[in-house]
C-alpha positions in Angstrom: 24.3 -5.1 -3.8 24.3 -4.1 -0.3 24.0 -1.0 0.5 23.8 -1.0 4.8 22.1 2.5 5.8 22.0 3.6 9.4 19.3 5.7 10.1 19.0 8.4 12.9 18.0 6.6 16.1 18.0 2.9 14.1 20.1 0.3 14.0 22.1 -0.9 11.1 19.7 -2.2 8.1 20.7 -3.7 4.9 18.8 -1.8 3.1 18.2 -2.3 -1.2 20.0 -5.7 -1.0 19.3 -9.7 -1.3 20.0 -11.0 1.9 20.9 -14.7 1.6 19.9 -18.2 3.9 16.6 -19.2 5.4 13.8 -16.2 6.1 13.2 -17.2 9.7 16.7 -17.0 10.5 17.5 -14.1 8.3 14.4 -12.0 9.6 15.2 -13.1 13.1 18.8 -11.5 12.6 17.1 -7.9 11.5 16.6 -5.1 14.1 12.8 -5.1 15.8 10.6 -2.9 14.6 12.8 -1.7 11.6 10.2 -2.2 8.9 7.2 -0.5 7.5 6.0 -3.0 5.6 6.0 -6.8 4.3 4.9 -8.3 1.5 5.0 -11.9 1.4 4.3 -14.6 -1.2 5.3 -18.1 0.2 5.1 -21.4 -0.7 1.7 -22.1 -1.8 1.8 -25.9 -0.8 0.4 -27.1 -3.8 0.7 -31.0 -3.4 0.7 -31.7 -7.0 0.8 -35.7 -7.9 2.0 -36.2 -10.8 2.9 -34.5 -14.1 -0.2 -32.2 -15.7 -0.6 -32.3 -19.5 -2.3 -30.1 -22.1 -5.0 -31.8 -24.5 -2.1 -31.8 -27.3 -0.2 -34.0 -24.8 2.2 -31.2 -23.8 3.2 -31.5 -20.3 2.5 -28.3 -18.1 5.7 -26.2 -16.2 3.6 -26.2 -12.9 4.9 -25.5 -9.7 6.5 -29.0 -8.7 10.0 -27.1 -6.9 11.3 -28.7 -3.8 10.3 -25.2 -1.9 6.4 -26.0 -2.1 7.1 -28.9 -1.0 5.8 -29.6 2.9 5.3 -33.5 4.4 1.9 -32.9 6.1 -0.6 -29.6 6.6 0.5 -29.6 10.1 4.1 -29.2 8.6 3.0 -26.4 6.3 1.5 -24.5 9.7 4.5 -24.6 11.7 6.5 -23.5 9.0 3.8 -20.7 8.8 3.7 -20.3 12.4 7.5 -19.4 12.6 8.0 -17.2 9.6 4.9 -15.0 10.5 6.2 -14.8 13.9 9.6 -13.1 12.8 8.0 -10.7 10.6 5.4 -9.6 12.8 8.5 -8.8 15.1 10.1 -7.0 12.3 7.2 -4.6 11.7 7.0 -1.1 13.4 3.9 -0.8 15.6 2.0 1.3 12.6 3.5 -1.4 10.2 1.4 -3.6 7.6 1.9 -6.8 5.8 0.2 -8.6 2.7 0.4 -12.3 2.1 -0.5 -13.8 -1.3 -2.1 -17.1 -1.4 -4.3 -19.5 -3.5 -7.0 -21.7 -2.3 -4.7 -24.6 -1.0 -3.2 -22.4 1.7 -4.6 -18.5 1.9 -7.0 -20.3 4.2 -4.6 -22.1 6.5 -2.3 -18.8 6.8 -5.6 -16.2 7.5 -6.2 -18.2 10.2 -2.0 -18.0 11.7 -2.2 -14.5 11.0 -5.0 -13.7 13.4 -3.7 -16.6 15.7 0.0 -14.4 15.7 -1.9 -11.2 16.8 -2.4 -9.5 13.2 -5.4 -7.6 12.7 -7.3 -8.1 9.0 -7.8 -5.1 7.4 -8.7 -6.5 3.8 -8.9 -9.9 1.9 -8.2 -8.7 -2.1 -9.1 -11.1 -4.8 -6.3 -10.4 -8.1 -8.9 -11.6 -10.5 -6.2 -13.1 -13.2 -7.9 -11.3 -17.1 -5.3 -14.1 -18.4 -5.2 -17.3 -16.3 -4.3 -20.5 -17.5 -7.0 -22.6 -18.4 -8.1 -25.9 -16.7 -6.9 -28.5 -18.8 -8.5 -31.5 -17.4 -12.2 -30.0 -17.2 -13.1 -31.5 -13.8 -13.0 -27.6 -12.0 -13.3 -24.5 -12.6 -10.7 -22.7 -13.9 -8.9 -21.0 -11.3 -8.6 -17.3 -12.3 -7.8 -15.4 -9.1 -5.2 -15.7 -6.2 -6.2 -13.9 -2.5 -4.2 -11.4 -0.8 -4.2 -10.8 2.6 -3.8 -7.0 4.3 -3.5 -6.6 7.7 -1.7 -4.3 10.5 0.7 -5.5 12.9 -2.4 -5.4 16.1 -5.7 -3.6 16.0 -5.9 -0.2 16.4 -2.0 0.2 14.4 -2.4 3.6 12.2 -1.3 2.2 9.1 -0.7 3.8 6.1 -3.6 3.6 3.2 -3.3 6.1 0.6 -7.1 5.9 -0.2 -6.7 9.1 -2.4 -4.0 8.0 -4.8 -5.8 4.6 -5.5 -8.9 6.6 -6.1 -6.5 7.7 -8.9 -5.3 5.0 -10.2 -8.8 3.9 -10.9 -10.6 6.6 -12.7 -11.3 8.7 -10.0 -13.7 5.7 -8.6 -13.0 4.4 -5.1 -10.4 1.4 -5.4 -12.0 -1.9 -4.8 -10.8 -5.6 -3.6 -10.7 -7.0 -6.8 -8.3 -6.5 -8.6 -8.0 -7.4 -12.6 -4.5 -7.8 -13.5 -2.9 -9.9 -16.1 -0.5 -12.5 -15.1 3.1 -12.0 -15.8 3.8 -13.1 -18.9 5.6 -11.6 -22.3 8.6 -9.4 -22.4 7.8 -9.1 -18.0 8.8 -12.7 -17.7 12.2 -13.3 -16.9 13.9 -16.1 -18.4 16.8 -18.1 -17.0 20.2 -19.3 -19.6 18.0 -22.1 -20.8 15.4 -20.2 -22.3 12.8 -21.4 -19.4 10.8 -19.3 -16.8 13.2 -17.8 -14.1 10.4 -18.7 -11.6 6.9 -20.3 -12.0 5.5 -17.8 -9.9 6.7 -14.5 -10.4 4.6 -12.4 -9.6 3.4 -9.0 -12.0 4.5 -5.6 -11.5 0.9 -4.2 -11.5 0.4 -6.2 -8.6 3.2 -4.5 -6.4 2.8 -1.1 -7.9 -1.2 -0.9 -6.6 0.3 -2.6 -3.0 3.4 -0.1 -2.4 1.3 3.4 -3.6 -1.4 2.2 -1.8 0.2 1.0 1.5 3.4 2.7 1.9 5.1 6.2 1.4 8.3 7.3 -0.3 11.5 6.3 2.1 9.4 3.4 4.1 11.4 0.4 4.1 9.8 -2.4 2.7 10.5 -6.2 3.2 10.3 -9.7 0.6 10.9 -12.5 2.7 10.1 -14.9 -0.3 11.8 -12.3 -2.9 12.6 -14.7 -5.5 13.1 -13.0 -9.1 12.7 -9.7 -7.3 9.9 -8.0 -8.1 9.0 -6.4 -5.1 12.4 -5.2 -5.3 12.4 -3.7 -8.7 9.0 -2.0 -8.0 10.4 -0.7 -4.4 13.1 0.6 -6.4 11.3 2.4 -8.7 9.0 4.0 -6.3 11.8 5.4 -4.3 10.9 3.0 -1.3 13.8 1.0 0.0 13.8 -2.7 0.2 15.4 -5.6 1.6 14.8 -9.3 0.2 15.3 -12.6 1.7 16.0 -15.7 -0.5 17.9 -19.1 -0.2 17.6 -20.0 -3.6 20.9 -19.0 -5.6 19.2 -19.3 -8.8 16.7 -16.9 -7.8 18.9 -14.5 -6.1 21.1 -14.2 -9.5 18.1 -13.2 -11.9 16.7 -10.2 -9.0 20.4 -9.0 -8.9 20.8 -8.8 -12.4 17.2 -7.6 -12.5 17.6 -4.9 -10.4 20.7 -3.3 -11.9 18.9 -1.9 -14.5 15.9 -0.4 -12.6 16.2 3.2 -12.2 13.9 5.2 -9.4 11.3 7.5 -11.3 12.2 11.2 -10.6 11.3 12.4 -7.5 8.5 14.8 -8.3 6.7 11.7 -10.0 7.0 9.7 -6.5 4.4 11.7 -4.4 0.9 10.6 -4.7 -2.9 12.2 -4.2 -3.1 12.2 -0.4 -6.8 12.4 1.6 -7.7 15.9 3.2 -7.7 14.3 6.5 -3.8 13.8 6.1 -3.4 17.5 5.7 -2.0 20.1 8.3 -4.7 21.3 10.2 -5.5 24.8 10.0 -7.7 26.5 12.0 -9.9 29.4 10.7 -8.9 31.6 12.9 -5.6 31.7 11.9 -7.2 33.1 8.6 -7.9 36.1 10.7 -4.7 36.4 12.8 -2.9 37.0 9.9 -4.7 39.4 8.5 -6.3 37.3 5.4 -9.8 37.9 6.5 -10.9 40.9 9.0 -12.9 41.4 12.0 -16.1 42.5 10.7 -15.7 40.9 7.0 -19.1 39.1 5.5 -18.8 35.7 4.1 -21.1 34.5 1.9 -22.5 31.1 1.1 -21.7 29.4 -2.0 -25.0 29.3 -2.9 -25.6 32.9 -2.3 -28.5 32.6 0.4 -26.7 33.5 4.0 -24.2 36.0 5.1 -22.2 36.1 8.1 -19.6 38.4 9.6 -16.4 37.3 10.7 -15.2 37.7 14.4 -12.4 38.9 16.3 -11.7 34.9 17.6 -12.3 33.4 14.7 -16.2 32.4 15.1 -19.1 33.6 12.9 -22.1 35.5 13.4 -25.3 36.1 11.1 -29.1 36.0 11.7 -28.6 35.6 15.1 -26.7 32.3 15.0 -23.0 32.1 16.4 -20.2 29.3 16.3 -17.4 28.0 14.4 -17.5 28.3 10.2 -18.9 24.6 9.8 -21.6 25.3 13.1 -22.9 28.6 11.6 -23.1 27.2 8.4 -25.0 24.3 9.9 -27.4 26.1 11.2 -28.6 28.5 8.5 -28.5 25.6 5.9 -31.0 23.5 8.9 -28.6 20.1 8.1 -27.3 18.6 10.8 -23.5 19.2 9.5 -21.5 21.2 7.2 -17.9 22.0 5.6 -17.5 25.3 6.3 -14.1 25.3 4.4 -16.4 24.7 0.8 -19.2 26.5 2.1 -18.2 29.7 2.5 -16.5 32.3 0.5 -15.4 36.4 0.6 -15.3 39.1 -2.3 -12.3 40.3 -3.3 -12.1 42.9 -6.3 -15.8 42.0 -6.8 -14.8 37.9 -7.2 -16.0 35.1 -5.3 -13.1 33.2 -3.5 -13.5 30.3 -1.5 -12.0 30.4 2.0 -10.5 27.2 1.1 -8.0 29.3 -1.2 -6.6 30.6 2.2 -6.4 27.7 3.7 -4.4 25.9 0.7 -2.3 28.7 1.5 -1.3 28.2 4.7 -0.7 24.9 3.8 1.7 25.4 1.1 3.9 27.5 3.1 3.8 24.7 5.6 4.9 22.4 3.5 7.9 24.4 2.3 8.8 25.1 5.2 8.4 21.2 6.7 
């Protein structure tokens, strides 16, 4: 399902397609800098020893694949070392990545991460409302898996989409933990035989709250670990495009199948609440070049106490106090700042109207015309 897209200025990428062989070489293979972001979930290195049973006798389907399997910490580090290494080169300089871990080696690949020159951003618990319990009773029962966000060096201008999360949670800033239920029912994909497709596939939940909150419609997302393709599907749906990585065949054939029957959401559904700050800048006195406020005008303040008149170059002046909308505003409220975009308004047909109203204005036309 290749589908090889050259961009403008870019080299060849095989973009919405399951690249197959090791994720070192594979990644190493790629263009630098091609990438907007990674998500990775590796090998967790769980050194199990020996089968796990239920109380009724039942033996457990844990993770005992020949993948997790490493001969030493030191082994699991180089392994880490190298595969970090070729995505960091993947990444564009404003580029992110998260890595997925659980206590037996989140720890170890934090501290490769900083080692390799990425810069933290976040550590996000996924607090599981559905985790399996502990069967033996000798620890707690391990209910959450860490995630790891960081940009490609400090300083990067990454993409966070702190608005649209705010969304997604009620209006409520978006916090770093996360309660998500595993993937399990009618989600979990199931191989010929009935049996899980992958012991750790990995919810949809999960990678819709990562992609709308740390990439934009048309960024190019990479899965070095893809497995059953879930980053992939989710990608897919949010009209991002993705490649995976994965050397398992088994694997590879569920995400293929998998991802012939997703279907990208509409693309008036795809764009998300953005933060003011990310918003064309419009200077107030372009309000007054055009003509939608006048020389001589009063505004008012919302709250009905000051007046000031509008100036030729933009700038207020009332009770003798002059400056920009947010210094004049400032100063007649005595607080040491002020919006002057919500605080001040004109009278049109004997209505109040917010200055912002302009503004948005300007800004749709802008955006038209982009």
């Amino acid at each position: 399902m290749t589908k090889t897209t050259t961009r403008k200025g870019a080299t060849a990428l095989p973009l919405n397609s399951i690249l197959s062989g090791d994720c070192v070489e594979v990644m190493n293979s790629l263009p630098e800098a091609s990438v907007d972001l990674i998500f990775a979930d590796p090998p967790y290195n769980l050194q199990l020893k020996g089968e796990l049973h239920r109380p009724d006798n039942s033996k457990v389907d844990a993770v005992d694949d020949h993948w997790d399997q490493f001969s030493s910490f030191a082994a699991y580090d180089r392994f880490t070392q190298d595969w970090l290494k070729a995505a960091r080169r993947l990444l564009k300089p404003n580029g992110a990545i998260w890595v997925i871990g659980s206590y037996h080696n989140i720890f170890r690949v934090g501290a490769e991460m900083q080692n390799a020159g990425f810069w933290i951003l976040n550590d996000v618990v996924w607090r599981k409302s559905n985790p399996m319990p502990n069967f033996r009773g000798k620890r707690f029962t391990n209910a959450h898996e860490t995630m790891i966000w960081a940009s490609k060096a400090e300083g990067a201008k990454y993409t966070f989409n702190y608005e649209a999360l705010k969304a997604l949670n009620e209006g409520v800033q978006m916090r770093s933990d996360w309660v998500l239920p595993i993937c399990n029912g009618g989600e979990r994909l199931k191989d010929a035989n009935g049996e899980k497709a992958h012991p750790t596939q990995k919810p949809q939940s999960l990678l819709h709250r990562v992609l709308v909150g740390s990439t934009n419609p048309g960024d190019v997302v990479l899965d070095p670990f893809f497995g059953t393709g879930t980053t992939g599907a989710v990608a897919k749906m949010l009209g991002r495009d993705f490649i995976g990585i994965e050397r398992e065949p088994a694997y590879r054939e569920v995400a293929e199948a998998r991802l012939k029957d997703i279907r990208s959401f509409d693309k008036s559904a795809l764009s998300v609440s953005t933060s003011k700050r990310a918003e064309p800048r419009v200077p107030f006195g372009q309000l007054v070049e055009r003509g939608m406020l006048h020389p001589g005008e009063d505004l008012w303040s919302m709250n009905g106490r000051h007046k000031a008149k509008v100036r030729a170059d933009g700038t207020l002046i009332g009770d003798d106090v002059k400056g920009s909308i947010h210094q004049v505003g400032a100063k007649l409220e005595g607080a040491p700042s002020c919006n002057g975009w919500t605080y001040w308004c004109f009278k049109r047909d004997g209505k109040t109207v917010p200055i912002d109203v302009l503004r948005q204005q300007i800004r749709a036309e802008m955006r038209e015309n982009a």
